[in-house]
C-alpha positions in Angstrom: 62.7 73.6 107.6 65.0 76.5 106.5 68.0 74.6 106.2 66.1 71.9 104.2 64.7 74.5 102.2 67.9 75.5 101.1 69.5 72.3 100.8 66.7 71.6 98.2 67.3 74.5 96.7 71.2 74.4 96.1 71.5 70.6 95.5 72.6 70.3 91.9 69.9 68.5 89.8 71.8 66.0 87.4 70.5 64.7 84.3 69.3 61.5 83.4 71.3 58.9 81.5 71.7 59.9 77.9 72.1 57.1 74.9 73.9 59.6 72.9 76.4 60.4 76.2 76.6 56.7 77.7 79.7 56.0 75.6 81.3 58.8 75.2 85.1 60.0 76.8 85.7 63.3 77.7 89.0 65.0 79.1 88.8 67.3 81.7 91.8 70.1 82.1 91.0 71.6 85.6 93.5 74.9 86.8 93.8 72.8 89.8 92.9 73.1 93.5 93.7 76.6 94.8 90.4 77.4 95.9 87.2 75.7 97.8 85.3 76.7 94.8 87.5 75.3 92.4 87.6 71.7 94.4 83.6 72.3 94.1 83.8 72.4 90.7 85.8 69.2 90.4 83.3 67.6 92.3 80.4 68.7 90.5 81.9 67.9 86.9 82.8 64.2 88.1 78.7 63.9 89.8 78.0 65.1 86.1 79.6 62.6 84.2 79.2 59.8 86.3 75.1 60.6 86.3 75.0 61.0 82.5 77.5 57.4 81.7 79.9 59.7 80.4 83.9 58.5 81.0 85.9 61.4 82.4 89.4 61.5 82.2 90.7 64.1 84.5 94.0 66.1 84.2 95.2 68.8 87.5 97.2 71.3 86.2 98.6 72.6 89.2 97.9 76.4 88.2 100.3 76.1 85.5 98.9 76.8 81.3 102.3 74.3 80.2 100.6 71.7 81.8 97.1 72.2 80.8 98.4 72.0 77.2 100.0 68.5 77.6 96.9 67.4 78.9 94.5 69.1 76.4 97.7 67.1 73.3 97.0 64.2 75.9 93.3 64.1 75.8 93.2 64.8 71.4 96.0 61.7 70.8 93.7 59.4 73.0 90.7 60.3 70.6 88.4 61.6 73.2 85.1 62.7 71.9 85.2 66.4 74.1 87.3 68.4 76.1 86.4 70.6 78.9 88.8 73.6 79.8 89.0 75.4 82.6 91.4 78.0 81.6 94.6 79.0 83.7 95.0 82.3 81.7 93.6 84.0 78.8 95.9 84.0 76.4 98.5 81.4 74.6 96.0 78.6 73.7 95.8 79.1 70.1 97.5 76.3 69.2 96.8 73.8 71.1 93.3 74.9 70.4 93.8 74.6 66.6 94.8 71.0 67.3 92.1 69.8 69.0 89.7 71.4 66.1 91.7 69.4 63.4 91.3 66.5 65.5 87.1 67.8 65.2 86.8 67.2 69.4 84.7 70.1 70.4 85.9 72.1 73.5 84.2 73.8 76.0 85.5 76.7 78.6 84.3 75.9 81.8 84.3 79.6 83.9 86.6 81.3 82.5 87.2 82.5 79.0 90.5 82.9 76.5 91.7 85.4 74.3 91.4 83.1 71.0 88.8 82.7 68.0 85.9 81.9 68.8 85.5 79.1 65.9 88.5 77.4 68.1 86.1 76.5 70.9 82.5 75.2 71.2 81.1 77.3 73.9 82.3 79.2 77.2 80.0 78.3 80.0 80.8 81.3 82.7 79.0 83.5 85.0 79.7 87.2 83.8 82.5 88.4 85.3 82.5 92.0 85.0 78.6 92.1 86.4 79.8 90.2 90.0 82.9 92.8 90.0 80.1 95.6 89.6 77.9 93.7 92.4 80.3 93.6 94.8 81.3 97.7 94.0 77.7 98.4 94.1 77.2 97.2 97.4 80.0 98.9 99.2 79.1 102.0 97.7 75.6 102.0 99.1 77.2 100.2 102.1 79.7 103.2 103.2 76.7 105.9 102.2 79.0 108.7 101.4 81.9 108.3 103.7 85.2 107.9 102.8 86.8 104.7 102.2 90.0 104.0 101.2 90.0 100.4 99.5 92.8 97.5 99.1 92.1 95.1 96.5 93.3 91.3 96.1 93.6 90.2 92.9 93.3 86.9 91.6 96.1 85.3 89.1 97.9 87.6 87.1 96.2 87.5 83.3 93.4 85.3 83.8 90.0 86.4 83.2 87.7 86.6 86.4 91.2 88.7 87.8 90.8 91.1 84.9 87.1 91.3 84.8 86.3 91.2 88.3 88.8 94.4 88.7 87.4 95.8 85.8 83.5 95.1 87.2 84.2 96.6 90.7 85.9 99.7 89.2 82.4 100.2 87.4 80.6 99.4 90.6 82.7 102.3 92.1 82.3 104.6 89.3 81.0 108.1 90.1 82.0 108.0 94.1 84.6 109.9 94.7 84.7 108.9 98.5 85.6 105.4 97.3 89.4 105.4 96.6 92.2 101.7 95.7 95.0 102.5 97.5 96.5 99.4 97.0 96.1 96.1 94.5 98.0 93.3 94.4 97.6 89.5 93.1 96.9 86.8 95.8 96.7 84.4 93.4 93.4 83.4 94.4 94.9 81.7 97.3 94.3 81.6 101.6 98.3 81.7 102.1 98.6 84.5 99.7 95.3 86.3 100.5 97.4 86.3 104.0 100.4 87.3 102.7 99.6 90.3 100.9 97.0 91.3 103.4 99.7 91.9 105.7 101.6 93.9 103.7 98.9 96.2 103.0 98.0 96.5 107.0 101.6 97.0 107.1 101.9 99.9 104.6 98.8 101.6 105.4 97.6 100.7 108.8 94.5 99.2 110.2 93.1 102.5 110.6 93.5 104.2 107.7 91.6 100.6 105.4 87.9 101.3 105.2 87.0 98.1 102.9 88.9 95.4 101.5 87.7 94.0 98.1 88.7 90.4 97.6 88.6 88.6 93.4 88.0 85.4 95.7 86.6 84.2 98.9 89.6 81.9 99.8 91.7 85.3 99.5 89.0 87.3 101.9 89.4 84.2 104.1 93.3 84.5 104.3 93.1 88.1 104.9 90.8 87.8 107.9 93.2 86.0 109.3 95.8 88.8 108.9 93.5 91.4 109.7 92.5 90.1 113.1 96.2 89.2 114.0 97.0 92.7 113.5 94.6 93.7 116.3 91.5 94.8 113.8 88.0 93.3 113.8 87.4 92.5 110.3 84.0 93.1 109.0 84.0 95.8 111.4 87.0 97.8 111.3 87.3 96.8 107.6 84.2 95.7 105.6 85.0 92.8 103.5 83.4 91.8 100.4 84.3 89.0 97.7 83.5 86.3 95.5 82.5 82.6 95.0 80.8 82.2 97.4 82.4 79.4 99.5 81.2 77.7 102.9 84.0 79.4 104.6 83.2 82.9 103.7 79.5 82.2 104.5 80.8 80.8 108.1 82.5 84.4 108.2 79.2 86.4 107.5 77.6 84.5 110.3 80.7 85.2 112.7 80.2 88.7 111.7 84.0 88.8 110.0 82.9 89.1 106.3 80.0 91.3 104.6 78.8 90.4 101.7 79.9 87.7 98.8 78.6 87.2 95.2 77.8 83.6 94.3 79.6 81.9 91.8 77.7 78.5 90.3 80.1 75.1 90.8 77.8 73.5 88.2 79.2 74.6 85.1 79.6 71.0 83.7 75.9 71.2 83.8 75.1 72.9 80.8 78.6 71.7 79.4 77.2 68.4 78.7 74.1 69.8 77.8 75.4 71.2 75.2 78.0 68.2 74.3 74.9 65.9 74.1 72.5 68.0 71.8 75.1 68.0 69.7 75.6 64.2 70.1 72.3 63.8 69.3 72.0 65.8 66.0 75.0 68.6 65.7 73.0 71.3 67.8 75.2 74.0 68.3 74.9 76.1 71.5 75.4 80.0 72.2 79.1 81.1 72.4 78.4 81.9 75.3 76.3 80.0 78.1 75.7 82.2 81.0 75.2 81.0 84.5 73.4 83.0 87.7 74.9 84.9 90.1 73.9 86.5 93.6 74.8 88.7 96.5 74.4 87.5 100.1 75.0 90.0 103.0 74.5 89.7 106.6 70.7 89.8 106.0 71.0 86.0 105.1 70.6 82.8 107.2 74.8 82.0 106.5 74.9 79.2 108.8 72.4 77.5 106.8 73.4 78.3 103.9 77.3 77.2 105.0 75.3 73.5 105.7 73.6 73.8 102.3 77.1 74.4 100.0 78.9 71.6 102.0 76.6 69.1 100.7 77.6 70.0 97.0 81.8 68.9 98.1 83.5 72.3 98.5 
């Protein structure tokens, strides 16, 4: 009954057919696949449109903002009625921005934001960064009760927005504790080879012993680094506490093998209120908040992670 509690409470509710959204196109520039979360996301955005008659046309990027640009010139010389961005970095979309507004196709920013004006895009539907950076510093400050605890932090890419914010929300989180101490921060590029990588190299530089908590911008990072950490002879998640975010199957398979901690859910369903938003203004020019914010939440040890493992790989990650 638990598990089916869950599942009924995580499966994504899609909306019905809409007239006004039955004949529309929209384009779709996703970052790419460099997480389980992100390929979630995909997923979810495609269950979207298909439920609501809405054609998507779907461009990877492959992590790179030159080729999210040709798609987003792509999708405004094929006329399509909307674009959805999921934004590789923050900054440098100005223009292409500016183009699609001339063209009028609205865009929305699907979970990550961009350093541009805010007339240039319809809405930015994201969780708030900075507040799941502050989660996840609030909890291993109450977690390590006063002790000291030297910290190594993976970053996610270099200049996009949940890197800076979720560094910038975690440092808050720490504020005020001066047992809590980054020793070392470096980009993993939100990545399970990278999270690896760079993982090592701090195990290497500092040692096992002296790495109280690692703090991860990602789960598939955390996930790579667990790896490292228990090939250097460590117990993760007991020798080092491990929190992150997203809150991906794998991580959740971690809490319940006791190698993780604690993980701060990120929503796949963005598209969701994307169209939401797309067709009240379909319907009769609506405009939505400029910003549309989704939930978030902690899970620690204290949950049931098996089942809630089951429950996220029914949504595609």
């Amino acid at each position: 009954m638990k598990l089916r509690s869950l599942l009924l409470a995580t499966t994504i509710i899609l909306a019905p057919l809409s007239a006004n959204a039955a004949d529309k196109t929209v384009g779709f520039s996703q970052i790419g696949s460099e997480s389980g979360w992100r390929a979630a996301e995909t997923t979810v955005t495609k269950q979207q449109a298909e439920a609501r008659g809405v054609t998507l046309k779907f461009a990877d990027a492959q992590q790179k903002q030159e080729n999210q640009i040709k798609a987003i010139r792509g999708f405004v010389a094929q006329g399509v009625d909307a674009i959805l961005l999921a934004p590789v970095v923050a900054t440098g979309w100005d223009e292409v921005l500016e183009e699609a507004k001339e063209a009028e196709i609205p865009v929305i920013l699907l979970d990550r934001t961009v350093d541009a004006e805010k007339s240039l895009y319809m809405t930015a539907v994201t969780s708030d960064l900075v507040h799941e950076g502050e989660v996840a510093g609030k909890w291993l400050k109450d977690e390590v009760a006063g002790k000291d605890c030297n910290i190594v932090e993976l970053q996610g890419t270099t200049g996009s927005s949940p890197a800076i914010d979720r560094k910038k929300g975690f440092e808050q989180g720490i504020a005020g504790a001066d047992n809590l101490k980054i020793v070392r921060s470096q980009t993993g590029d939100f990545t399970r080879a990278q999270g690896k990588v760079v993982m090592e190299s701090f195990l290497k530089a500092e040692g096992a012993e002296n790495i109280c908590a690692l703090y991860a911008h990602n789960d598939d990072m955390a996930v790579g680094a667990i790896q490292a950490i228990k090939e250097a002879g460590a117990k993760p998640g007991t020798d080092i506490l491990i929190v992150s975010i997203d809150s991906v199957p794998d991580i959740h398979l971690a809490m319940d093998a006791g190698e993780a901690n604690a993980t701060v859910e990120l929503t796949p369903n963005m598209a969701g209120p994307a169209f939401d938003a797309l067709e009240a203004y379909w319907k009769d020019g609506t405009l939505p908040a400029k910003w549309v914010q989704t939930e978030s939440k902690l899970y620690t040890l204290k949950d049931d992670n098996k089942a809630i493992y089951e429950s996220k790989k029914s949504l595609g990650y």
